[in-house]
C-alpha positions as CSV (number, residue, x, y, z in Angstrom):
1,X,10.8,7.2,7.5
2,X,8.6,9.2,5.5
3,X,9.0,9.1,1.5
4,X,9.1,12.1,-1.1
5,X,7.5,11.1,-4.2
6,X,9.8,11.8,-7.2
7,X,9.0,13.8,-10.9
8,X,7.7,12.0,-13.0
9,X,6.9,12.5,-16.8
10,X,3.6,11.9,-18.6
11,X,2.4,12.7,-22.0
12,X,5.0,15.1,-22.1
13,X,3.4,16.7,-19.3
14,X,5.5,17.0,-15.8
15,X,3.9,15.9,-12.7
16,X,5.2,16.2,-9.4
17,X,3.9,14.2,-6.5
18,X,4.7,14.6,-3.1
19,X,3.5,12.2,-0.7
20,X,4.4,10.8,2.7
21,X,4.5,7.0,3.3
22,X,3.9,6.6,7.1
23,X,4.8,3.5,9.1
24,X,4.5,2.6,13.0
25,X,8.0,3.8,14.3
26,X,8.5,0.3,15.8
27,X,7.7,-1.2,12.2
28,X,11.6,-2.3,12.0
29,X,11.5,-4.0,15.2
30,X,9.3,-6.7,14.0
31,X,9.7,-6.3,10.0
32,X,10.4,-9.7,9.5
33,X,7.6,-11.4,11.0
34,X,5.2,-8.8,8.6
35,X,7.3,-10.2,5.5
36,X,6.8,-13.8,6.8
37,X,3.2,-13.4,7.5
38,X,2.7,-11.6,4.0
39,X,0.2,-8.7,4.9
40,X,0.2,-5.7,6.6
41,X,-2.8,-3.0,7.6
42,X,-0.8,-0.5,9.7
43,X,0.5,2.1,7.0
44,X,-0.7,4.8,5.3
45,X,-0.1,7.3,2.8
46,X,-1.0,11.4,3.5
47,X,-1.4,12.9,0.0
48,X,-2.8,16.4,-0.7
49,X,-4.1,16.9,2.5
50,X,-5.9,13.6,2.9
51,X,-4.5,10.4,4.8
52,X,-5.5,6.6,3.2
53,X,-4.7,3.7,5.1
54,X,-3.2,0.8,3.3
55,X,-3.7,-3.2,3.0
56,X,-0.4,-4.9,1.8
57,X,-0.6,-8.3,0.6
58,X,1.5,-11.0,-1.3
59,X,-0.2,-12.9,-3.5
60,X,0.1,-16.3,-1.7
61,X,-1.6,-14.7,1.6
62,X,-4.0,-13.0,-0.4
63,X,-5.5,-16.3,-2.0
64,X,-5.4,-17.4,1.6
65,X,-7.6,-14.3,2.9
66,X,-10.0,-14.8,-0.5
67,X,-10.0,-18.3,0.5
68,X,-10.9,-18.0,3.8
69,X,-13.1,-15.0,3.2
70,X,-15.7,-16.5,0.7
71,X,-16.4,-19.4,2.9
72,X,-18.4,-16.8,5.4
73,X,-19.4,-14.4,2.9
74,X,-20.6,-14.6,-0.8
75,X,-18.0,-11.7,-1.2
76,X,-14.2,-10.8,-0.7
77,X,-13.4,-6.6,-0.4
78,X,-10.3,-5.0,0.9
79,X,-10.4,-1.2,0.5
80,X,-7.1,0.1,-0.3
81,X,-5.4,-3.0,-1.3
82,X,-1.8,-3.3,-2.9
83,X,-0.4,-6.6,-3.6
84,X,2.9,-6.6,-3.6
85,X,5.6,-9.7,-4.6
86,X,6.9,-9.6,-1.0
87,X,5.7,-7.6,2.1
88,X,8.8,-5.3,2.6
89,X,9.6,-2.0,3.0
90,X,11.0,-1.5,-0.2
91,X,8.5,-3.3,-1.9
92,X,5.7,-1.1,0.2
93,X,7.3,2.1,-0.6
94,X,7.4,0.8,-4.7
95,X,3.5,0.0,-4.4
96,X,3.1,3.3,-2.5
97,X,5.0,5.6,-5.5
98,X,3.5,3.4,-8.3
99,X,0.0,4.3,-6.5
100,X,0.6,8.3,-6.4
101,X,2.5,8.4,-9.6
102,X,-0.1,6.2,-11.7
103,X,-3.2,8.3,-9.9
104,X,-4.6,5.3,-8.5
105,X,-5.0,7.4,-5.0
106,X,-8.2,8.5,-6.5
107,X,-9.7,5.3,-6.2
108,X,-8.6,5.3,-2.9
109,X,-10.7,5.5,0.6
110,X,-9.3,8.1,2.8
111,X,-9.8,9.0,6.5
């Protein structure tokens, strides 16, 4: 179900950002086993005309993945990565409307 960022106030300034959150439509289906596993690569955001796909990641997986990572390569890079305390929904749309409404999109790869 696709999310509507909210308004939100900065240096007295009002910003409105409005944003889609896309998951696959079967995402609830097999939900649980994403939280359990604690990443997720199948999402993405469509902002102001341009779609970025989306790493999610608790922190305990994510030290696995760096882990794991840096014995192959001198180097560990995820492009789009938000860590989140628990791979959920919720806690994907919250990383998703911190992203928008903090400008970190910018930093952002997009398709």
């Amino acid at each position: 179900m696709p999310a509507i960022g909210q308004k939100r106030t900065f240096n007295s300034k009002v910003s409105v950002a409005i944003y889609e959150f896309v998951l696959p439509e079967d995402f609830q289906d097999y939900a649980y086993e994403v939280e359990a596993k604690g990443w997720f690569s199948r999402a993405c955001v469509q902002y102001m005309g341009r779609q970025f796909p989306l790493s999610f990641y608790d922190p305990v997986r994510l030290c696995q993945q760096v882990e794991d990572e840096l014995e192959k390569s001198p180097v560990f890079t995820e492009p789009n990565l938000l860590v989140v305390p628990s791979v959920t929904e919720a806690a994907m749309r919250k990383a998703v409307d911190h992203a928008v409404s903090a400008g970190l999109l910018r930093t952002f790869i997009s398709m």
